[in-house]
PDB file of the backbone (N, CA, C, O) and the ligand in Angstrom, with CONECT records:
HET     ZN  A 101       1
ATOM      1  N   UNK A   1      50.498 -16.476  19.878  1.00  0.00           N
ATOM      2  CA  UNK A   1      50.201 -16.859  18.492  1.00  0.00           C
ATOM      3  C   UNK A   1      50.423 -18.352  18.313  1.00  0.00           C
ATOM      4  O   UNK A   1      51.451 -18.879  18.741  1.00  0.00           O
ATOM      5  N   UNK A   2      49.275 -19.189  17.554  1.00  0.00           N
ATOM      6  CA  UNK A   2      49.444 -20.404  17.708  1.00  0.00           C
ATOM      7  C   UNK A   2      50.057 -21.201  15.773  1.00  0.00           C
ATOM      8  O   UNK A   2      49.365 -21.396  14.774  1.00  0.00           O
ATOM      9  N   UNK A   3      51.079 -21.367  15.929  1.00  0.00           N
ATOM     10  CA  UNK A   3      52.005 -21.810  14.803  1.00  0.00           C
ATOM     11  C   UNK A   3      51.686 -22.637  14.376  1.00  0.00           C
ATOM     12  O   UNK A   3      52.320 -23.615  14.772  1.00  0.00           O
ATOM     13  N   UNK A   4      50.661 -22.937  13.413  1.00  0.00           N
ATOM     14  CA  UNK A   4      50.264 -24.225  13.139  1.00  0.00           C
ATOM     15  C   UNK A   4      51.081 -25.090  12.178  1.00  0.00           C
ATOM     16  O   UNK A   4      50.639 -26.115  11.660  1.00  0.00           O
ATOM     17  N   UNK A   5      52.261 -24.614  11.990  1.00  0.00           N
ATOM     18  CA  UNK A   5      53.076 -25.406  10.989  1.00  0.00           C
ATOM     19  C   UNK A   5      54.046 -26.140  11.749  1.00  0.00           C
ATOM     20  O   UNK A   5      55.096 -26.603  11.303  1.00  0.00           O
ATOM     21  N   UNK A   6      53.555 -26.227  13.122  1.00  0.00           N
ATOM     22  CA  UNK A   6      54.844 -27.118  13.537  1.00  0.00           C
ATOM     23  C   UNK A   6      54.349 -28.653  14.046  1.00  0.00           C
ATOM     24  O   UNK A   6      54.682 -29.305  15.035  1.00  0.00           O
ATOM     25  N   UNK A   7      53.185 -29.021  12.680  1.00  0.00           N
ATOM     26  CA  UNK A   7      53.461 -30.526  12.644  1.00  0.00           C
ATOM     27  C   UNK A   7      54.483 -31.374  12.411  1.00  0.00           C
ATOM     28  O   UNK A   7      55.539 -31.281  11.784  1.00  0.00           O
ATOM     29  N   UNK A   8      53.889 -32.331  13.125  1.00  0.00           N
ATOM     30  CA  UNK A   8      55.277 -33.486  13.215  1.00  0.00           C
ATOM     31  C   UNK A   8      55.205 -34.420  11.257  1.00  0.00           C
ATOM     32  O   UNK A   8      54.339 -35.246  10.968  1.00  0.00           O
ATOM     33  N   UNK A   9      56.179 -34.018  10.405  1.00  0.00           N
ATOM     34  CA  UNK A   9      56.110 -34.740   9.533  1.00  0.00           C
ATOM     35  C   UNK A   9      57.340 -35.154   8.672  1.00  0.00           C
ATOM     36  O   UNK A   9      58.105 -34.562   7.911  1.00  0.00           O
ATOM     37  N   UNK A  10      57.175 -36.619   9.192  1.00  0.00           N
ATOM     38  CA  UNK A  10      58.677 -37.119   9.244  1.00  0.00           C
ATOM     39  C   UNK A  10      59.132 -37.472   7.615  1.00  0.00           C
ATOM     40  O   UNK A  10      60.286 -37.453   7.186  1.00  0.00           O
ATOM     41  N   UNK A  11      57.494 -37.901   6.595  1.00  0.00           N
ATOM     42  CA  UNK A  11      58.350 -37.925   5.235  1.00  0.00           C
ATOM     43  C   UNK A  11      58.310 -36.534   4.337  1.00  0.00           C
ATOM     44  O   UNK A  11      58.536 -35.475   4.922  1.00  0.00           O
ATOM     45  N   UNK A  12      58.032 -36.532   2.958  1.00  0.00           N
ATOM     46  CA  UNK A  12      58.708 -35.641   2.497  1.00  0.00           C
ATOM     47  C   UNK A  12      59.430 -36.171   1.669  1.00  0.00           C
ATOM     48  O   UNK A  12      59.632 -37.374   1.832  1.00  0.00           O
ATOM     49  N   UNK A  13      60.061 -35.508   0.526  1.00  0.00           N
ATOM     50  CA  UNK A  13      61.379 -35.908  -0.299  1.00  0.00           C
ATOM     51  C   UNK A  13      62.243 -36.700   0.469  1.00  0.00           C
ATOM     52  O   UNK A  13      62.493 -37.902   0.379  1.00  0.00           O
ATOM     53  N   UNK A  14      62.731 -35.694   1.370  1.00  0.00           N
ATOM     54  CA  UNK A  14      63.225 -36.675   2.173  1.00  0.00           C
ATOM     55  C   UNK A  14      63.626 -37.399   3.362  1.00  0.00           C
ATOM     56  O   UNK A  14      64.655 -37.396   4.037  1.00  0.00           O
ATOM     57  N   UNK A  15      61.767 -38.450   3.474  1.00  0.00           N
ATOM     58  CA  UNK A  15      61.838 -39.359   4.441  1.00  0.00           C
ATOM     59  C   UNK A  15      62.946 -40.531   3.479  1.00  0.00           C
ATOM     60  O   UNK A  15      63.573 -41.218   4.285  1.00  0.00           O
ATOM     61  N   UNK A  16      63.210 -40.794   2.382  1.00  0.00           N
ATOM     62  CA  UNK A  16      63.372 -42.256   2.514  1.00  0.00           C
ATOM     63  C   UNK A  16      64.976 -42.375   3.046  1.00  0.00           C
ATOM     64  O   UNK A  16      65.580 -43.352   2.603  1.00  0.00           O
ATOM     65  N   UNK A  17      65.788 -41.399   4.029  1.00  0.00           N
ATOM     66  CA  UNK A  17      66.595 -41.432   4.302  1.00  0.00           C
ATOM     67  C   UNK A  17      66.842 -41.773   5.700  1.00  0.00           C
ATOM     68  O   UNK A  17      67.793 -41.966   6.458  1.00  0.00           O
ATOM     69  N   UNK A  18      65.273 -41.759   5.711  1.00  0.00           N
ATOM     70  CA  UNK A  18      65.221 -42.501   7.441  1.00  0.00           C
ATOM     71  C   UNK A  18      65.891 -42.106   8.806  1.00  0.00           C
ATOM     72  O   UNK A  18      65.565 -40.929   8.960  1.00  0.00           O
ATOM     73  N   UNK A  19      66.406 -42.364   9.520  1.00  0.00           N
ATOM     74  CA  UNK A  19      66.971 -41.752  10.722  1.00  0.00           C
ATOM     75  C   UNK A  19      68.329 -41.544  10.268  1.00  0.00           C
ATOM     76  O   UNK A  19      69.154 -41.518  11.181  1.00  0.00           O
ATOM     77  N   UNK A  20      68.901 -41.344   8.762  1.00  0.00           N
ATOM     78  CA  UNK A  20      69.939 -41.460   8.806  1.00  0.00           C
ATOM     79  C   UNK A  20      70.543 -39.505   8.698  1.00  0.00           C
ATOM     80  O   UNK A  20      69.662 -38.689   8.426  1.00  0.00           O
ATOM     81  N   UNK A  21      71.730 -39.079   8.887  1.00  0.00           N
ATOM     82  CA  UNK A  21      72.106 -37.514   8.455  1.00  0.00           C
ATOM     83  C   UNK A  21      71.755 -36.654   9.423  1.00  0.00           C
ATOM     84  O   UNK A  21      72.485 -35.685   9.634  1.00  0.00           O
ATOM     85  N   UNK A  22      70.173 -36.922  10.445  1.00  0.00           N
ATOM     86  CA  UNK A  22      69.958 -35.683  11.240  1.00  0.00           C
ATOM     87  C   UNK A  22      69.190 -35.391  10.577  1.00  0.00           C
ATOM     88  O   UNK A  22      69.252 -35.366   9.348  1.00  0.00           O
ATOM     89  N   UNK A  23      67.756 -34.934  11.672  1.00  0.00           N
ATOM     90  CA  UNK A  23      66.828 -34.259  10.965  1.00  0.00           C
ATOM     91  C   UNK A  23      67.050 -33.008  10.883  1.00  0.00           C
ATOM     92  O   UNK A  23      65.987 -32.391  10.807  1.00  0.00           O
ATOM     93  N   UNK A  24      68.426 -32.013  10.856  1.00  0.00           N
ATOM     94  CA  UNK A  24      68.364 -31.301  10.293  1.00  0.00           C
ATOM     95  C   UNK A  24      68.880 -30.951   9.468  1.00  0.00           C
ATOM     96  O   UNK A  24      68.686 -29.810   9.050  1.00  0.00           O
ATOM     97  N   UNK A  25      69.934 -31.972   8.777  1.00  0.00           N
ATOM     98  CA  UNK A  25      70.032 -31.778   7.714  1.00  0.00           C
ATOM     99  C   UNK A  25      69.398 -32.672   6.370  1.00  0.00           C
ATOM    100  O   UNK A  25      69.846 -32.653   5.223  1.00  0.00           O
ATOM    101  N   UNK A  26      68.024 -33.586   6.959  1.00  0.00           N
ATOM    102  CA  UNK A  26      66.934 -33.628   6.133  1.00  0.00           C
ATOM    103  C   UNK A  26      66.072 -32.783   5.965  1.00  0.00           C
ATOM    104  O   UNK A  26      65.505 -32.578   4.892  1.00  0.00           O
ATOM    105  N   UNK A  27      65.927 -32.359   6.712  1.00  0.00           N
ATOM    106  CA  UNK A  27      65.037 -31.229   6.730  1.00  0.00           C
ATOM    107  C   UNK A  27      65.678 -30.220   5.829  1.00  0.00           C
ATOM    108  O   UNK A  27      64.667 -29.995   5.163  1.00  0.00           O
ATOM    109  N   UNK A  28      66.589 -29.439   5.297  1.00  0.00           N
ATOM    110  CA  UNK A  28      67.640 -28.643   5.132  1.00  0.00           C
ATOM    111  C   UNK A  28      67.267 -29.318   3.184  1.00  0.00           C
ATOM    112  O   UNK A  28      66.717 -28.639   2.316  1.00  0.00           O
ATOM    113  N   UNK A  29      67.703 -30.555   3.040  1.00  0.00           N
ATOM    114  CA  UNK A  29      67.450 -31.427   2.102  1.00  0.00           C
ATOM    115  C   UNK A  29      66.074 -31.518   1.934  1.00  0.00           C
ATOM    116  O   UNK A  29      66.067 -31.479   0.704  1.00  0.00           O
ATOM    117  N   UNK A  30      64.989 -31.604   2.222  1.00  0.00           N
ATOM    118  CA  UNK A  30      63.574 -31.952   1.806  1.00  0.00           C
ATOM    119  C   UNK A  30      63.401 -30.260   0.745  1.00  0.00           C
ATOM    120  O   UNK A  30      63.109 -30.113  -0.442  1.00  0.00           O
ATOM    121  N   UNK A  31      63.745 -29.197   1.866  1.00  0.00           N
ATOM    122  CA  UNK A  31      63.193 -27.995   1.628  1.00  0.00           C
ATOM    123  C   UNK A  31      63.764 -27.832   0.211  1.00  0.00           C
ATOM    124  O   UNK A  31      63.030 -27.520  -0.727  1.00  0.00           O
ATOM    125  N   UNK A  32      65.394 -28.096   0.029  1.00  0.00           N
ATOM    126  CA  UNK A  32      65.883 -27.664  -0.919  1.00  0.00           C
ATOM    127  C   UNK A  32      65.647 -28.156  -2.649  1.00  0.00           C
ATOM    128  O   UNK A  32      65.467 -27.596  -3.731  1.00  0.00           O
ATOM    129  N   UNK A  33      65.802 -29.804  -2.018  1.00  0.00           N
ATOM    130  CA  UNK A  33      65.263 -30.619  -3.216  1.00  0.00           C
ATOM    131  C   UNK A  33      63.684 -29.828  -3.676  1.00  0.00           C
ATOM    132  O   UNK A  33      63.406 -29.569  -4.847  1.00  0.00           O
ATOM    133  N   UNK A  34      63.047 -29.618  -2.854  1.00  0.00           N
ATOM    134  CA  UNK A  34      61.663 -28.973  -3.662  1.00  0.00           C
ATOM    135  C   UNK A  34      61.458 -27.696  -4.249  1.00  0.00           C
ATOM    136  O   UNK A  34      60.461 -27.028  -4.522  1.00  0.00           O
ATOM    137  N   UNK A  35      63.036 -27.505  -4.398  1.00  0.00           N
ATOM    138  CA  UNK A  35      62.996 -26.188  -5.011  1.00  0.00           C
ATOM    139  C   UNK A  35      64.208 -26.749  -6.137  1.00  0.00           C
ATOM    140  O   UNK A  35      64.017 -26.430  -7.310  1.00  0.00           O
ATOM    141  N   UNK A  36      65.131 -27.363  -5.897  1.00  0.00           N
ATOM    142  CA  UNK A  36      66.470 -27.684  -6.975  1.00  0.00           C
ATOM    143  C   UNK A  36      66.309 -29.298  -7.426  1.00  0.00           C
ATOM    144  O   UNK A  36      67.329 -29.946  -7.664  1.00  0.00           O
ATOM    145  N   UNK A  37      65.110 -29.853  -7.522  1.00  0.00           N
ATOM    146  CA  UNK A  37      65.071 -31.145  -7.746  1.00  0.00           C
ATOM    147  C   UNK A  37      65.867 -31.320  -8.915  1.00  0.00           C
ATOM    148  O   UNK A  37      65.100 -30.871  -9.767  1.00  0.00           O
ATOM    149  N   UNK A  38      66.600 -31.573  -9.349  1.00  0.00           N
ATOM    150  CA  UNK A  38      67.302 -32.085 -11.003  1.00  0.00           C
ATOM    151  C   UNK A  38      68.601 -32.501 -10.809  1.00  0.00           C
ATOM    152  O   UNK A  38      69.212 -32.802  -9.784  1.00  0.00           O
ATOM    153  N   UNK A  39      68.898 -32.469 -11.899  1.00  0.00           N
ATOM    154  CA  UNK A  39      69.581 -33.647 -11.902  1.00  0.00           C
ATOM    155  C   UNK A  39      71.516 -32.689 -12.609  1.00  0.00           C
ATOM    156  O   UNK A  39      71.484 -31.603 -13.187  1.00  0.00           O
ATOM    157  N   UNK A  40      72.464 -33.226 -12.416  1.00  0.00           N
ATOM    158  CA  UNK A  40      73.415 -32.569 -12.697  1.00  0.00           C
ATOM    159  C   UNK A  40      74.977 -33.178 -13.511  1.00  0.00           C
ATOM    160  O   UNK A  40      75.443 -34.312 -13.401  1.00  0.00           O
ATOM    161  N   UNK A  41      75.439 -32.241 -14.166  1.00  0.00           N
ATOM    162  CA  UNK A  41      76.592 -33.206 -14.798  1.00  0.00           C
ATOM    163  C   UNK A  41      77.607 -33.646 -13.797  1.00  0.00           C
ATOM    164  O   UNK A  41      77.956 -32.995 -12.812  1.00  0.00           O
ATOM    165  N   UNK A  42      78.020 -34.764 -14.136  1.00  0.00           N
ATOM    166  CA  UNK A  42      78.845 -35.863 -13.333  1.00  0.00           C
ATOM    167  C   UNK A  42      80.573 -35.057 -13.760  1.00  0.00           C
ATOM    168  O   UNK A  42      80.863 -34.797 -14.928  1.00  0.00           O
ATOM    169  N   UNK A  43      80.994 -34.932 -13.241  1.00  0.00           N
ATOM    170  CA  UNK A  43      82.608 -34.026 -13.287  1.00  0.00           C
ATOM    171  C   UNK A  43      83.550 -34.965 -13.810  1.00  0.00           C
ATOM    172  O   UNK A  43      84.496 -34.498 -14.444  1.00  0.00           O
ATOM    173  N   UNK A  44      83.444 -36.553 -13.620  1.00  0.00           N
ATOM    174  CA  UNK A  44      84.206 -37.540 -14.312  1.00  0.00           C
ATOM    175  C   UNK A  44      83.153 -37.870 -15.300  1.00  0.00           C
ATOM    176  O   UNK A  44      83.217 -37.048 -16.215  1.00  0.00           O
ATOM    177  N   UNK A  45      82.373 -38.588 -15.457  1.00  0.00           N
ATOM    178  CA  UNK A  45      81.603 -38.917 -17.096  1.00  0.00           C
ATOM    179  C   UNK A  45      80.934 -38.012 -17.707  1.00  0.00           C
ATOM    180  O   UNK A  45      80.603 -38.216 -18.875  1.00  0.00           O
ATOM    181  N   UNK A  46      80.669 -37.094 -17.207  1.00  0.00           N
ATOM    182  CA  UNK A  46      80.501 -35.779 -17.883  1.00  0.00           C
ATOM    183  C   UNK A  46      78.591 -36.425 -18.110  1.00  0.00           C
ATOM    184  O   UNK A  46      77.949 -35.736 -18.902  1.00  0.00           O
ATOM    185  N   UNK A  47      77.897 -37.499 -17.530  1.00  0.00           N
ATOM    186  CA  UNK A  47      76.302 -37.715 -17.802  1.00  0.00           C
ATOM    187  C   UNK A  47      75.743 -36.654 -16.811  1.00  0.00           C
ATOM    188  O   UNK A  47      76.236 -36.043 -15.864  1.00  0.00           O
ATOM    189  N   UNK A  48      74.449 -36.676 -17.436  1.00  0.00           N
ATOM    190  CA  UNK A  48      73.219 -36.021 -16.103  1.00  0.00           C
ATOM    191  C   UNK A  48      73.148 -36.617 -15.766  1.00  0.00           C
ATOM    192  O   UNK A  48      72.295 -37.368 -16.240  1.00  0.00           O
ATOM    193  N   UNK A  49      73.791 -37.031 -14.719  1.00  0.00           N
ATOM    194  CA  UNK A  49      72.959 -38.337 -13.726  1.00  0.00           C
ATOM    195  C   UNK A  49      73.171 -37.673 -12.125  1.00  0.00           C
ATOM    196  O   UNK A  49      72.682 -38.254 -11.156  1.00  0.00           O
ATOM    197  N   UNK A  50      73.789 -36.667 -12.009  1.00  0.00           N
ATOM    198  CA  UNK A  50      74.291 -36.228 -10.486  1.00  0.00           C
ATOM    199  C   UNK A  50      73.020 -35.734  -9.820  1.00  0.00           C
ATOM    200  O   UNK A  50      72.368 -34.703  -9.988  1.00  0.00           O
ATOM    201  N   UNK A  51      72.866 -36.736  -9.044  1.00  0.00           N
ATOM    202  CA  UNK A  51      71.550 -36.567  -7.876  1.00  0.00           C
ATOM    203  C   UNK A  51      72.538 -36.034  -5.858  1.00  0.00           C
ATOM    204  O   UNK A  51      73.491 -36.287  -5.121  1.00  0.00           O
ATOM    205  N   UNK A  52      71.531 -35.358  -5.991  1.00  0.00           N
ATOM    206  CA  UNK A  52      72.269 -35.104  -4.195  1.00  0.00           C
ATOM    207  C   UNK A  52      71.707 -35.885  -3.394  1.00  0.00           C
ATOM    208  O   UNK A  52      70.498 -35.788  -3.187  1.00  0.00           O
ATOM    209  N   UNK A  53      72.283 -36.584  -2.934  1.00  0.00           N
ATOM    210  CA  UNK A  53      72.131 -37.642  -1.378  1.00  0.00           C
ATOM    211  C   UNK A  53      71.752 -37.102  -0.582  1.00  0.00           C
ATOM    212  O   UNK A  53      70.585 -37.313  -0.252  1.00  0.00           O
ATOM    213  N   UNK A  54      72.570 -36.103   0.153  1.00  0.00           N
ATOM    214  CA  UNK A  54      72.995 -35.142   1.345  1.00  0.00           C
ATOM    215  C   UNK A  54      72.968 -34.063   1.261  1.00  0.00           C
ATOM    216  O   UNK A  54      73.005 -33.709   0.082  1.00  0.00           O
ATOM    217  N   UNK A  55      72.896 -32.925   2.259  1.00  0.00           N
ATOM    218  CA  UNK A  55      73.589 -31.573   1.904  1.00  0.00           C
ATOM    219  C   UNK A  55      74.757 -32.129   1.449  1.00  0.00           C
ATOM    220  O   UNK A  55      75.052 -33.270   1.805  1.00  0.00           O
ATOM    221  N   UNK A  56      75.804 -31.201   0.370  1.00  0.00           N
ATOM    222  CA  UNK A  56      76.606 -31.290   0.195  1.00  0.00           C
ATOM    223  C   UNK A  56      77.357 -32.968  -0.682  1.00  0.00           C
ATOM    224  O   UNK A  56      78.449 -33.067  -1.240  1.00  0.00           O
ATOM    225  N   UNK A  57      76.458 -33.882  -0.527  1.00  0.00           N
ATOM    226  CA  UNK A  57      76.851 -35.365  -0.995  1.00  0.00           C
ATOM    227  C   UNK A  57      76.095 -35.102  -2.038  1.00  0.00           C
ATOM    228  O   UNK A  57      74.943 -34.679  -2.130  1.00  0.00           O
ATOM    229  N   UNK A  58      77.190 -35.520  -3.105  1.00  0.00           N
ATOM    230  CA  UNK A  58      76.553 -35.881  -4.698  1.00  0.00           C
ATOM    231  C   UNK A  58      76.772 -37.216  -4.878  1.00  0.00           C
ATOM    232  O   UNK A  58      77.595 -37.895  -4.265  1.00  0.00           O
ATOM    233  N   UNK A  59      75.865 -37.655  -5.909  1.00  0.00           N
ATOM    234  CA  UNK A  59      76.143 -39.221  -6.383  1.00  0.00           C
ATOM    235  C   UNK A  59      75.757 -39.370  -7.640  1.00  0.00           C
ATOM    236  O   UNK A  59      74.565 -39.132  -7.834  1.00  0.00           O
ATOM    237  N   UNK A  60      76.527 -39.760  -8.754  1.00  0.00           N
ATOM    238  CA  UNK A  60      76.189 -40.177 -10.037  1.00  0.00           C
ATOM    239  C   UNK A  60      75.348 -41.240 -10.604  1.00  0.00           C
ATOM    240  O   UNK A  60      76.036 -41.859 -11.416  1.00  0.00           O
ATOM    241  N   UNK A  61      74.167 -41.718 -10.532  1.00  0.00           N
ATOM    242  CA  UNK A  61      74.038 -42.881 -10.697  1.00  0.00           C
ATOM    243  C   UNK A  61      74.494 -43.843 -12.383  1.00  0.00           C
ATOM    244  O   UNK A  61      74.085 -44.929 -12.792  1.00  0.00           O
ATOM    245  N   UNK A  62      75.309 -43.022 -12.890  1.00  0.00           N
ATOM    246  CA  UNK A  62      75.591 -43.551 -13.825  1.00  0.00           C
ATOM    247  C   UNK A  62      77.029 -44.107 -13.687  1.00  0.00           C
ATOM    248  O   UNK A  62      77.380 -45.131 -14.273  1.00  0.00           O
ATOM    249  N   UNK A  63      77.862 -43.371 -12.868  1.00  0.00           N
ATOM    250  CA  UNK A  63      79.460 -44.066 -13.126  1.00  0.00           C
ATOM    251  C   UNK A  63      79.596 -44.019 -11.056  1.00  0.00           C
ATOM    252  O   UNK A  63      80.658 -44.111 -10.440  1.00  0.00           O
ATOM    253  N   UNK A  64      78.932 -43.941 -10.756  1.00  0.00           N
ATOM    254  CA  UNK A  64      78.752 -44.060  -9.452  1.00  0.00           C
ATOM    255  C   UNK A  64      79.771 -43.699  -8.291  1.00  0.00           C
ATOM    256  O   UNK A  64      80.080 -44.177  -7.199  1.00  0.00           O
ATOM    257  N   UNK A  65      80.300 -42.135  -9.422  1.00  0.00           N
ATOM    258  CA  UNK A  65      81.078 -41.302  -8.303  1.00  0.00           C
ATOM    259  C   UNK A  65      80.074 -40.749  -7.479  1.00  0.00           C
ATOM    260  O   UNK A  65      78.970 -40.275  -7.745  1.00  0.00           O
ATOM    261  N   UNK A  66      80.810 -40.943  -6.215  1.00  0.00           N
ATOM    262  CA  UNK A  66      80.426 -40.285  -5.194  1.00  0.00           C
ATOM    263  C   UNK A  66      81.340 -39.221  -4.572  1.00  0.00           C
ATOM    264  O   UNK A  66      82.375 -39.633  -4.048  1.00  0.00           O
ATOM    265  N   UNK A  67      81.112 -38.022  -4.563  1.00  0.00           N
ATOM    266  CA  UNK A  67      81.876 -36.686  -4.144  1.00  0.00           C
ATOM    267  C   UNK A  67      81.154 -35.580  -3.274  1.00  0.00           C
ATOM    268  O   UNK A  67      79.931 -35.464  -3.352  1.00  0.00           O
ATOM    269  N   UNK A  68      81.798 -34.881  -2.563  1.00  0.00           N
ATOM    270  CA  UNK A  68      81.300 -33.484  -1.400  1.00  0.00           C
ATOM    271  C   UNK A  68      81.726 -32.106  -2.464  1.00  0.00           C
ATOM    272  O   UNK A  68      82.876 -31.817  -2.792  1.00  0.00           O
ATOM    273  N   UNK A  69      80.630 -31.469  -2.829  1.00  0.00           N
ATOM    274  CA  UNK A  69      80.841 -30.079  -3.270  1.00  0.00           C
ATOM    275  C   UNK A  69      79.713 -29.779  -2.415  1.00  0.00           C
ATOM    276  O   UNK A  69      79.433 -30.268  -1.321  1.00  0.00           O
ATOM    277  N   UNK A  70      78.891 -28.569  -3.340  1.00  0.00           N
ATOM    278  CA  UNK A  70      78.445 -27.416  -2.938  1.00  0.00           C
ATOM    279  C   UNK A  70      77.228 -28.365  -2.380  1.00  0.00           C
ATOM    280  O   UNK A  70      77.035 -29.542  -2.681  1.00  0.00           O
ATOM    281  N   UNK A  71      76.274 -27.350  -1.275  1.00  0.00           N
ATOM    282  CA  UNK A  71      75.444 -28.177  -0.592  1.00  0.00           C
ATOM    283  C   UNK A  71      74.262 -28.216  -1.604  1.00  0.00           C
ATOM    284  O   UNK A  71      73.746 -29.306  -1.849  1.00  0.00           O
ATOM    285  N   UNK A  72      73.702 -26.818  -2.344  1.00  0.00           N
ATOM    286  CA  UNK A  72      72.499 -26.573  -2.953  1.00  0.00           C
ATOM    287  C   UNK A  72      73.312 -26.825  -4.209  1.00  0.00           C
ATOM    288  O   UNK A  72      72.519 -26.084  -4.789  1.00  0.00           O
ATOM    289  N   UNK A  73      74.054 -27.138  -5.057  1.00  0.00           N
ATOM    290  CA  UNK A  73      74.925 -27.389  -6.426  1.00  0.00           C
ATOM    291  C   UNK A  73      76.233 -27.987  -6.216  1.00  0.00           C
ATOM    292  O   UNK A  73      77.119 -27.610  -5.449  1.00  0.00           O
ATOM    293  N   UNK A  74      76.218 -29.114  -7.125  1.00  0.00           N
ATOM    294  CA  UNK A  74      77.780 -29.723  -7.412  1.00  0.00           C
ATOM    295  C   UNK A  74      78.747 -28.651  -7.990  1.00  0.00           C
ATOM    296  O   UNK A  74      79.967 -28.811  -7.969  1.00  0.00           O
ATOM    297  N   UNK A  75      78.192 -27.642  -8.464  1.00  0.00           N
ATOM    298  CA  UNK A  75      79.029 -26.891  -8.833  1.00  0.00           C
ATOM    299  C   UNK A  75      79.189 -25.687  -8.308  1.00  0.00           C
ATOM    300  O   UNK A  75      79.773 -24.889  -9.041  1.00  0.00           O
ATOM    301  N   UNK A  76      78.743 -25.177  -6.923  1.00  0.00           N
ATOM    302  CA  UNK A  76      78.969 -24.090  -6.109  1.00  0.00           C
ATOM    303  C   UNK A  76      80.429 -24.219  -5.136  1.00  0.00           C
ATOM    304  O   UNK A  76      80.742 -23.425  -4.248  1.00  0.00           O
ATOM    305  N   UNK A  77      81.169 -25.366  -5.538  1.00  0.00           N
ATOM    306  CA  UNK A  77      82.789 -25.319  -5.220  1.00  0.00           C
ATOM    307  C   UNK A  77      83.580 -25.356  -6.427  1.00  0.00           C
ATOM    308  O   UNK A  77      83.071 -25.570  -7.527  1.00  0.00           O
ATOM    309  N   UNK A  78      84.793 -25.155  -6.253  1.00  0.00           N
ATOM    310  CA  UNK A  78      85.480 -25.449  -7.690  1.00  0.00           C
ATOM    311  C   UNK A  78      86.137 -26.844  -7.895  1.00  0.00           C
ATOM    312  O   UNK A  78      86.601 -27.464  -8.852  1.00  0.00           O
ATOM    313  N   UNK A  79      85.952 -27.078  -6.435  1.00  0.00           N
ATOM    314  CA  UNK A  79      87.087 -28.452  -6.900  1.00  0.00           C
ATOM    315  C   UNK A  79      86.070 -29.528  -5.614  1.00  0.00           C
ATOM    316  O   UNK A  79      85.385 -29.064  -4.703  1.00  0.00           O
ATOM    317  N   UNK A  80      86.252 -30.856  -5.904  1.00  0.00           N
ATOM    318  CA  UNK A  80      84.891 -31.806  -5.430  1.00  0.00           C
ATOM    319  C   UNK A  80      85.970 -32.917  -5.026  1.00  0.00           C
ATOM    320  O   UNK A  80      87.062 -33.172  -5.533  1.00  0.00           O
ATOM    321  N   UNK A  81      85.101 -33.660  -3.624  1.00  0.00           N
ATOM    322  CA  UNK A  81      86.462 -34.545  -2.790  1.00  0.00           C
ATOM    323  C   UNK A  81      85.627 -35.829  -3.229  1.00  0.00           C
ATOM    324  O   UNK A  81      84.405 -35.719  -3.122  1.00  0.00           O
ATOM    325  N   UNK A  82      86.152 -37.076  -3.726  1.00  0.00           N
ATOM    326  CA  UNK A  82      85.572 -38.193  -4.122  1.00  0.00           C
ATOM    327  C   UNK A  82      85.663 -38.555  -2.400  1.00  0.00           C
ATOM    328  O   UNK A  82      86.494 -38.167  -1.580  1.00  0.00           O
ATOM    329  N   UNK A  83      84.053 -39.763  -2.160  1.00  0.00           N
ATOM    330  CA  UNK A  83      84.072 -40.278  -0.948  1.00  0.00           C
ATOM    331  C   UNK A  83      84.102 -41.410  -1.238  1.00  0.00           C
ATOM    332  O   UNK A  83      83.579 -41.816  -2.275  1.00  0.00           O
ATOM    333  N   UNK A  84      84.603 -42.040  -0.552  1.00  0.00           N
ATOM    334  CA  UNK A  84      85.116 -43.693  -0.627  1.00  0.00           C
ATOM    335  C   UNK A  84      84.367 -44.213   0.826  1.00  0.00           C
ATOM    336  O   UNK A  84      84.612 -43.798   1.958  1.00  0.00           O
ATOM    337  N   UNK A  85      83.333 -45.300   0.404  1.00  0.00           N
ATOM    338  CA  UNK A  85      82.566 -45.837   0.829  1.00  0.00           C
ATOM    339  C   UNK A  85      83.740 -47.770   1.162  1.00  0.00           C
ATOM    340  O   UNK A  85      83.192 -48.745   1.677  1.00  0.00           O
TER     341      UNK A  85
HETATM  342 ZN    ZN A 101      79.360 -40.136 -13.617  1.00  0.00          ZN2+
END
């Protein structure tokens, strides 16, 4: 049986992350964002601004915490580890 879905296609939501994470956990990330694209409340400023970076990496672009919860939701853990860049 010939699988025709196993073109090579490197962008997607998310190419603009470039060689960075592993393509499999862009890949993991492209699939998911096209199903959970939005946006989420920030746990310290309490804005919608929480966008996912990563599996599992959230980022606020409003008060510009950056924290590890849930991979598909910031809120599928109870408690979220700030990352210090
Ligand atoms: Zn915030």
């Amino acid at each position: 049986m010939i699988d025709m879905s196993k073109r090579i296609v490197k962008a997607g939501t998310s190419g603009r992350y470039g060689a960075r994470y592993g393509v499999v956990i862009r890949n993991r990330v492209k699939n998911i964002e096209a199903q959970q694209y939005s946006k989420h409340e920030c746990p310290t400023c309490r804005h919608k601004s929480v966008k996912r970076v990563s599996a599992g990496i959230w980022n606020c672009s409003h008060c510009g915490y950056k924290f590890a919860a849930g991979a598909y939701s910031p809120k599928h853990k109870k408690g979220t580890v700030q990352i210090m860049e």
